[in-house]
C-alpha positions as CSV (number, residue, x, y, z in Angstrom):
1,X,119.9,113.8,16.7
2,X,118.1,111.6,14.2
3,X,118.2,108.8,16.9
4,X,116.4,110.7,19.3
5,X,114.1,111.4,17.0
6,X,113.2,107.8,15.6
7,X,113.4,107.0,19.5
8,X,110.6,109.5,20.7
9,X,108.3,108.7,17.9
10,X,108.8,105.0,18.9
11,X,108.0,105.6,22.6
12,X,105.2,107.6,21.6
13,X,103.7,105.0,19.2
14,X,104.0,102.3,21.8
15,X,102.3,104.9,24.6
16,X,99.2,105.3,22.0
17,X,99.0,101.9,21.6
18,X,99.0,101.2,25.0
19,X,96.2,103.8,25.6
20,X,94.3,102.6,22.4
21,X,94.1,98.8,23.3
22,X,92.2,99.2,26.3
23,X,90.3,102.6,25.5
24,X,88.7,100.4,22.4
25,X,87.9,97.1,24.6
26,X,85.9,99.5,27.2
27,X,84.5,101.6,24.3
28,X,83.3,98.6,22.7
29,X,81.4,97.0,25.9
30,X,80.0,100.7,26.6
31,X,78.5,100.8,22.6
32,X,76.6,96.9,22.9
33,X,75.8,97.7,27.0
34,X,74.1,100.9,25.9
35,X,72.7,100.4,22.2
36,X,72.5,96.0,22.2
37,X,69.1,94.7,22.5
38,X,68.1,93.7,26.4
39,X,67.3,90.3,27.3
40,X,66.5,89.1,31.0
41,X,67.9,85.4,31.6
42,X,67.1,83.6,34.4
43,X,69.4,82.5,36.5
44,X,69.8,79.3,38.6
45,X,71.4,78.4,42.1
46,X,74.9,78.1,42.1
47,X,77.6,76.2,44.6
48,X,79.4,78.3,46.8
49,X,82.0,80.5,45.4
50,X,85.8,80.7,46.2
51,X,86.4,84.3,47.6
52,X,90.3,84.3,46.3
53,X,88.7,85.2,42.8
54,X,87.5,88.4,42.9
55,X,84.9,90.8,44.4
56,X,81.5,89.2,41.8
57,X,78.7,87.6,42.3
58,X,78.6,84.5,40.1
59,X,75.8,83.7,37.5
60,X,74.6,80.2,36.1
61,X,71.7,80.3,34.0
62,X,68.4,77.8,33.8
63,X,68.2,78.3,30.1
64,X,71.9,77.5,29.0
65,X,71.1,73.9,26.9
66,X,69.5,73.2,23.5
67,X,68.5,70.2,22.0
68,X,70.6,68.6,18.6
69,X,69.9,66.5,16.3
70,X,71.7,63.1,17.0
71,X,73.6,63.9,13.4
72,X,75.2,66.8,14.4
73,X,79.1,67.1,16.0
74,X,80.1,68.8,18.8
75,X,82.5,69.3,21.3
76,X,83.5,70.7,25.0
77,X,85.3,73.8,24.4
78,X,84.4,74.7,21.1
79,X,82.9,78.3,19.9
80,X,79.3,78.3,18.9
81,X,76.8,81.3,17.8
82,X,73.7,81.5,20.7
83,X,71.1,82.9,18.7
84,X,68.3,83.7,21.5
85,X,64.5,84.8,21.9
86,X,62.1,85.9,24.3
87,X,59.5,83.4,25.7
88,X,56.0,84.0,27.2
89,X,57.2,85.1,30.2
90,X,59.9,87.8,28.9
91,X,62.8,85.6,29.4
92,X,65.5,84.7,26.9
93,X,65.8,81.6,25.5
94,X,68.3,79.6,23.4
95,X,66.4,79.4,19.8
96,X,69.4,78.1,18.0
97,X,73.4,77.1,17.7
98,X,75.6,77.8,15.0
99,X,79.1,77.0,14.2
100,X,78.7,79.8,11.7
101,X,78.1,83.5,12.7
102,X,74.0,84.2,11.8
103,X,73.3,85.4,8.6
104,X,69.9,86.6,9.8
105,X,68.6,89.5,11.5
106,X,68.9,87.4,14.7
107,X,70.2,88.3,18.1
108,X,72.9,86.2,19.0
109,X,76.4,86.2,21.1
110,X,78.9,83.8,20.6
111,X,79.6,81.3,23.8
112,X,81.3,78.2,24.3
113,X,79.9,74.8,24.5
114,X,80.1,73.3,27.9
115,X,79.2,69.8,27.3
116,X,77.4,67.5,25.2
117,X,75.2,65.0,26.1
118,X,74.7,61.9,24.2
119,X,71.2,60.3,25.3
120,X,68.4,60.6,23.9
121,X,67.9,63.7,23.1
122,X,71.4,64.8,22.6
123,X,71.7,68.6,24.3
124,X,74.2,70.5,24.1
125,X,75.5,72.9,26.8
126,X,76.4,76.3,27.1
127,X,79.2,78.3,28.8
128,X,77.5,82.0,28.7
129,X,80.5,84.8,28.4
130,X,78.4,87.1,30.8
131,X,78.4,84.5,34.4
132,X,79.7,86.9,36.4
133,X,78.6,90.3,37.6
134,X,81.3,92.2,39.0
135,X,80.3,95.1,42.0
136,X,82.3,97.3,44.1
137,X,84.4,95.6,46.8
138,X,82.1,96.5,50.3
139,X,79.0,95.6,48.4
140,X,80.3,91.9,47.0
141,X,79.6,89.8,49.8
142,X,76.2,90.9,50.9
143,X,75.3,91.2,46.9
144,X,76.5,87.3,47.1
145,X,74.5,86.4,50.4
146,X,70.9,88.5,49.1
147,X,71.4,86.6,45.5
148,X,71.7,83.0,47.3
149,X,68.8,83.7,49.4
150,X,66.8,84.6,46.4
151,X,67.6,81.9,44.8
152,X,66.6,79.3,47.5
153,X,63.2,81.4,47.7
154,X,61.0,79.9,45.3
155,X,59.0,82.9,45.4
156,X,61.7,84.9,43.7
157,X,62.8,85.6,40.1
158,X,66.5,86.1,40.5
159,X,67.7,87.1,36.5
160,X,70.2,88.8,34.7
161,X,69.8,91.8,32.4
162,X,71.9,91.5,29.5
163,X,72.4,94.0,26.1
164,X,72.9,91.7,22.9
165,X,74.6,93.4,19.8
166,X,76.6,92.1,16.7
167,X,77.2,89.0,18.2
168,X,78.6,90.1,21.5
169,X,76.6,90.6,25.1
170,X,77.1,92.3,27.9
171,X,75.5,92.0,31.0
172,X,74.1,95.5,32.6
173,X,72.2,94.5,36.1
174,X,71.3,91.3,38.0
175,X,67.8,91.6,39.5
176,X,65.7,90.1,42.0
177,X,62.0,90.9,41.2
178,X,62.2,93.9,39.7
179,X,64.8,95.5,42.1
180,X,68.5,95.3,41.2
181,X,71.0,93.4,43.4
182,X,72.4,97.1,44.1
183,X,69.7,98.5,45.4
184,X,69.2,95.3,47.6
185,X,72.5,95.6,48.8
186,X,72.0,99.1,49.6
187,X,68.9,98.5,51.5
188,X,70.3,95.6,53.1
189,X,73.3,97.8,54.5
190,X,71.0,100.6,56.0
191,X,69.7,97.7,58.5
C-alpha cells in the first residue's frame, strides 16, 4: 500500500512539473510582451527562406552592429547585453554591448554576437533572439510575399515591434507603415 502511495505522489510530481515548465516559459513571454517597454526596429531585406522550417516570416534588422574599440575581445557565438535607444526617427538603436548584464536603468536584452569585424572600425555583430515572427499556417506565405514586397519598396518602412523587459524581448507585431503584417494579409486575402 505504501508503494502505491510513494508511486502516485511521484507521478503526480512529475505531471506538475510537466505542466509547470511550460506554463512559466509562456507566462514569462506574456509578462515582458505586455508590461516590457516597445521599441520598433527596422528591419532589412532578407534572402529567400527555406519553407521546411516552419510557418514564420523571417526578420533581419538594419540596426544589428555597433562599433568597438580596437582593445576590446570578442567572439562569434558569444552572449552579449544589447542595451538599446530610440533615435530621431522612433527607431531602436544599439547604444551599447556588455559582457556584463547592465547595472543601469537601461533597456537591454541579451543576444548573441554574430561576427566581428576587424578593420578599421572594428564592429561587432548582432544575432537578435526575436528574427522570426511566427503567424498562423494559411496566413504564412502571403505574410512572407507582402513583407518582401515592402521591403524592395523603398517607399516603405517594414519594422518590427518589440517589448523589452529585465533583459529579455519579445517581439509583438511586424509592421509595414503603420499597418501590421496581419492586417495586410487579411486585406490581401479578401482580393
Amino acid at each position: 500500500m505504501n508503494t502505491k502511495k510513494i508511486a502516485l505522489f511521484t507521478f503526480l510530481l512529475v505531471a506538475l512539473a510537466q505542466v509547470y515548465v511550460p506554463a512559466s516559459m509562456i507566462l514569462n513571454q506574456e509578462k515582458v510582451w505586455r508590461t516590457g517597454k516597445e521599441y520598433k526596429f527596422k528591419t532589412a531585406p532578407i534572402d529567400p527562406s527555406d519553407p521546411f522550417q516552419g510557418k514564420y516570416i523571417t526578420l533581419s534588422f538594419a540596426e544589428n552592429r555597433i562599433k568597438i574599440p580596437k582593445n576590446e575581445n570578442w567572439l562569434p557565438g558569444e552572449f552579449a547585453y544589447v542595451s538599446v535607444i530610440t533615435d530621431s526617427a522612433g527607431f531602436a538603436k544599439i547604444k551599447a554591448i556588455s559582457k556584463k548584464e547592465p547595472a543601469t536603468n537601461a533597456d537591454y536584452f541579451k543576444a548573441t554576437v554574430s561576427y566581428v569585424t576587424e578593420d578599421e572600425p572594428n564592429q561587432v555583430i548582432i544575432d537578435f533572439p526575436f528574427d522570426r515572427y511566427y503567424l498562423e499556417e494559411s496566413k504564412a506565405a502571403d505574410a512572407e510575399q507582402l513583407y518582401r514586397q515592402a521591403q524592395n519598396d523603398t517607399t516603405q518602412t517594414a519594422y518590427a515591434l518589440v517589448s523589452i523587459k529585465n533583459g529579455r524581448a519579445v517581439i509583438k507585431d511586424v509592421l509595414v507603415g503603420e499597418t501590421t503584417i496581419r492586417e495586410l494579409v487579411k486585406a490581401h486575402q479578401k482580393k
